[in-house]
C-alpha positions, 0 to 999 in steps of 0.5 A, a space after each residue: 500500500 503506497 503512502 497516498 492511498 494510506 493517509 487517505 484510510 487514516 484520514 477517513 479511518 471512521 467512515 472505514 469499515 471496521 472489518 476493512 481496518 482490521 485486515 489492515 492491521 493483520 496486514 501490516 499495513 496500519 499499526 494501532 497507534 497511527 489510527 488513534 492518532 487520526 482520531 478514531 473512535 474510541 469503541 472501533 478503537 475497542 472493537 479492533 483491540 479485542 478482534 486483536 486479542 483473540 486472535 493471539 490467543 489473549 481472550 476468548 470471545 463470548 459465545 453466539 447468544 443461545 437460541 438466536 440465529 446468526 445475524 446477517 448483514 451488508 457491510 458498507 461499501 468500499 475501494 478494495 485496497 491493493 493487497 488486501 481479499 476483496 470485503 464479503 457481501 451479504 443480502 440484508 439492507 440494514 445497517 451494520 448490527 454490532 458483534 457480540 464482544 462490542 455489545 457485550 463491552 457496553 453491557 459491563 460497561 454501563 454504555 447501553 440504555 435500557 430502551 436500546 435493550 428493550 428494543 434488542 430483545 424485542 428484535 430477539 438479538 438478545 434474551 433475558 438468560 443471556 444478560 444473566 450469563 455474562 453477570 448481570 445482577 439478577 435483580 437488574 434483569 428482573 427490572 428490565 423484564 418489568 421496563 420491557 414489559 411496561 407501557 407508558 401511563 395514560 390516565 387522563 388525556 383532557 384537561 375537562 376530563 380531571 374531576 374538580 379538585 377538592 377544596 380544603 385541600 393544599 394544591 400542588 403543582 408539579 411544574 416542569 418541561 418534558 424529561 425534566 423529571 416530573 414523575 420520577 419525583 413523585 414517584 420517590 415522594 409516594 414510596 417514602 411516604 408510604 415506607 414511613 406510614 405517613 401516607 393517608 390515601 384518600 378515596 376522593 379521585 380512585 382513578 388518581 389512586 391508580 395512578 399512585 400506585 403505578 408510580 410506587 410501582 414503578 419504582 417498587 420494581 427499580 425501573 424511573 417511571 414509565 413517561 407519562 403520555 405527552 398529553 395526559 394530565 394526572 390528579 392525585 388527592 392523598 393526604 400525608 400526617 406529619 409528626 404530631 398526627 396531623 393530617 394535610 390534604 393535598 390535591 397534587 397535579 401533574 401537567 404534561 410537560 409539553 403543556 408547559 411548552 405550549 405556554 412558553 410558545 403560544 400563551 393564551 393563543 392555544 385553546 389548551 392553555 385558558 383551561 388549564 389556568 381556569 382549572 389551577 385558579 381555585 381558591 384553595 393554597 398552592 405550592 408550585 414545584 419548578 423542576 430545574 433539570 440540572 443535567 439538560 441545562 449543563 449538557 444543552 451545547 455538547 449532547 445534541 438529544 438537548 439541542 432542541 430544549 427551550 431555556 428552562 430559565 426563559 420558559 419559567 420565567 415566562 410561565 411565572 408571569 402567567 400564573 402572576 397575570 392569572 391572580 394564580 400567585 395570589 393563593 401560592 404559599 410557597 414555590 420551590 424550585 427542586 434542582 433536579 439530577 443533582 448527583 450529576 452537579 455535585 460530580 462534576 462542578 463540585 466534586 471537591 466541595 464540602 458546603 452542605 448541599 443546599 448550599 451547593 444548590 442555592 449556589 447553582 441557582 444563583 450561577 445558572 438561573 439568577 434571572 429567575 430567581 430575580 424574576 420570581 422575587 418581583 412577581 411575590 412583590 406584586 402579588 397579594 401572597 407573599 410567598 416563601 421561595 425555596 431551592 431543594 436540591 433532589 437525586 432519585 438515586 443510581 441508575 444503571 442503564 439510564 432507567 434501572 435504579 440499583 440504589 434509591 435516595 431517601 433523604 431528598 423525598 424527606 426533605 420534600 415533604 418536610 417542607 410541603 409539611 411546613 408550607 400546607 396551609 394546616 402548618 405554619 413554621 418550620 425549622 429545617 430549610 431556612 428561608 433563603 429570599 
């Protein structure tokens, strides 16, 4: 092979096959070393390094997996190069489907999301028992059985179709963008409440009953909650009794994320939106619960699934102004803005910093979403109520494979509900959170 034609295989060494880079090596032609220099990716990098090390005999490649017909597939395209066997072809259109080593490497190595297994055993590439075979904890298994099997939650669907919320109770809404988190915190708030025996259900709404207990278990089974349907509105009436017996009623709503949006977009232009906001406008206390999704804020330039998601500081701040304008303010005790996926925060811009955690949260608001913060100050002063603004840090806990939960956090559900204790109309005080504005 001449200089030309293997600068050119370096120069494009990700747009080569991997079976074409491989036969390079065995030939002599490129060396390990040159292809990581020219930038290639870190997982052929991987791919090439073990195809390597089974041919000299250094490790033994996994089995096919039992029961599974062999895979057939059509390699791209591509110049043969001068002293190398033509490249082998095969019938199938689709795309190149990873070896066995390779997805095995991504299940060990924690690379694989739980959807991606989802859909390869729904394809019948993969099986529970092979996930076993290789030593992944029976536990995870017996989770992703459960993911697998699980559709998404749909309750409700319309707005008209939410029974009236009762009065006399605290309402409290879970305001958030899509993904941001919305179920996944409830759903931890419903497990501890319940696992403390402080959870009082209430037989007001038995369709938002069901709802609870498919949150508890999801969570009972280590999965995050199912995604809510993009349309669907949830409504739970529960109570919970804090330490003196005292039992405080809720109306707890959960609201589409792409509602929010729609807010954000079209403001009261959306027949939707009207609705909603005659809906939340009862005369009952409220406690509006803003979801900060820490990780899509930080990753919003580098990882392109975030590309698209609008500016939680804008959005909030523009969905404030609403509930301001609405006279929905005029009945909040408390707001809270709950920074969410914390553990990712605290790993990476504070991994060395012993503050106490509310600290560390009150420190990333005033960095990331100060014009919030400001923005929501003004609002209380010109609203009738003048409510208590509050930064609660959360984390649901592990995750392996982005949805599986190996290790659930308590203390952040008991923070929370601590203060919805403090701050429901039936509790005044409180000694735990300070009030930070």
């Amino acid at each position: 092979m001449d200089k030309h034609k293997k600068q050119n295989i370096l120069s494009n060494c990700n747009m080569v096959p991997l079976p074409a880079l491989d036969q390079a090596i065995v030939g002599g032609f490129i060396a390990f070393d040159e292809l990581e220099q020219h930038g290639l990716t870190r997982d052929k990098l991987k791919e090439l390094q073990l195809l390597d090390d089974s041919r000299n005999g250094k490790i033994v490649l996994p089995p096919p997996i039992p029961g599974l017909p062999p895979i057939d597939v059509e390699l791209p395209l591509m110049p043969p190069m001068p002293g190398m066997p033509p490249l082998p072809t095969m019938t199938s259109p689709s795309a190149p489907i990873q070896s066995s080593e390779t997805l095995l490497e991504q299940i060990k190595n924690n690379e694989i999301s739980a959807d991606d297994i989802k859909k390869l055993i729904g394809e019948k590439k993969l099986t529970f028992d092979y996930l076993e075979s290789i030593g992944v904890e029976k536990r995870v298994v017996q989770a992703l059985k459960f993911y697998s099997s699980a559709s998404a939650i749909t309750i409700f669907k319309r707005i008209e179709d939410l029974p009236p919320m009762e009065s006399g109770r605290t309402d409290l809404y879970m305001v958030g963008m899509p993904f941001s988190g919305k179920s996944t915190i409830l759903a931890s708030l419903i497990k501890h409440s319940n696992k403390q025996g402080i959870l009082m259900h209430d037989s007001y709404n038995p369709d938002g009953n069901k709802y609870l207990e498919t949150l508890k278990r999801n969570l009972d089974y280590g999965v995050l909650p199912i995604r809510t349907d993009s349309a669907s509105y949830n409504y739970i009436a529960t109570s919970f009794k804090d330490q003196k017996g005292t039992t405080h009623p809720f109306n707890i709503v959960e609201v589409p994320g792409e509602n929010y949006v729609k807010i954000f977009n079209q403001g009261f232009d959306n027949s939707e939106i009207p609705q909603f906001i005659n809906y939340v406008k009862s005369n009952n206390k409220k406690i509006l619960v803003f979801i900060i999704d820490a990780l899509s804020h930080d990753k919003r330039f580098e990882d392109e699934q975030f590309f698209g998601a609008l500016d939680q500081s804008i959005a909030y701040t523009n969905i404030i102004s609403i509930f301001k304008d609405s006279k929905v303010l005029d009945n909040t005790d408390a707001v809270y803005f709950v920074v969410n996926k914390f553990d990712y925060i605290k790993q990476t811009r504070y991994r060395d910093d012993d503050r106490a955690e509310s600290e560390l949260a009150l420190d990333y608001m005033n960095q990331e979403f100060l014009s919030l913060i400001e923005n929501c100050k003004t609002a209380r002063e010109n609203s009738r109520n003048q409510f208590k603004i509050k930064i609660l840090p959360f984390s649901i806990g592990d995750l392996v494979y982005e949805k599986i939960v190996t290790t659930i956090e308590d203390k952040y559900p008991q923070e929370l509900v601590k203060n919805m204790l403090e701050d429901s109309f039936v509790v005044k005080g409180g000694a735990f959170w300070k009030r930070f504005f």
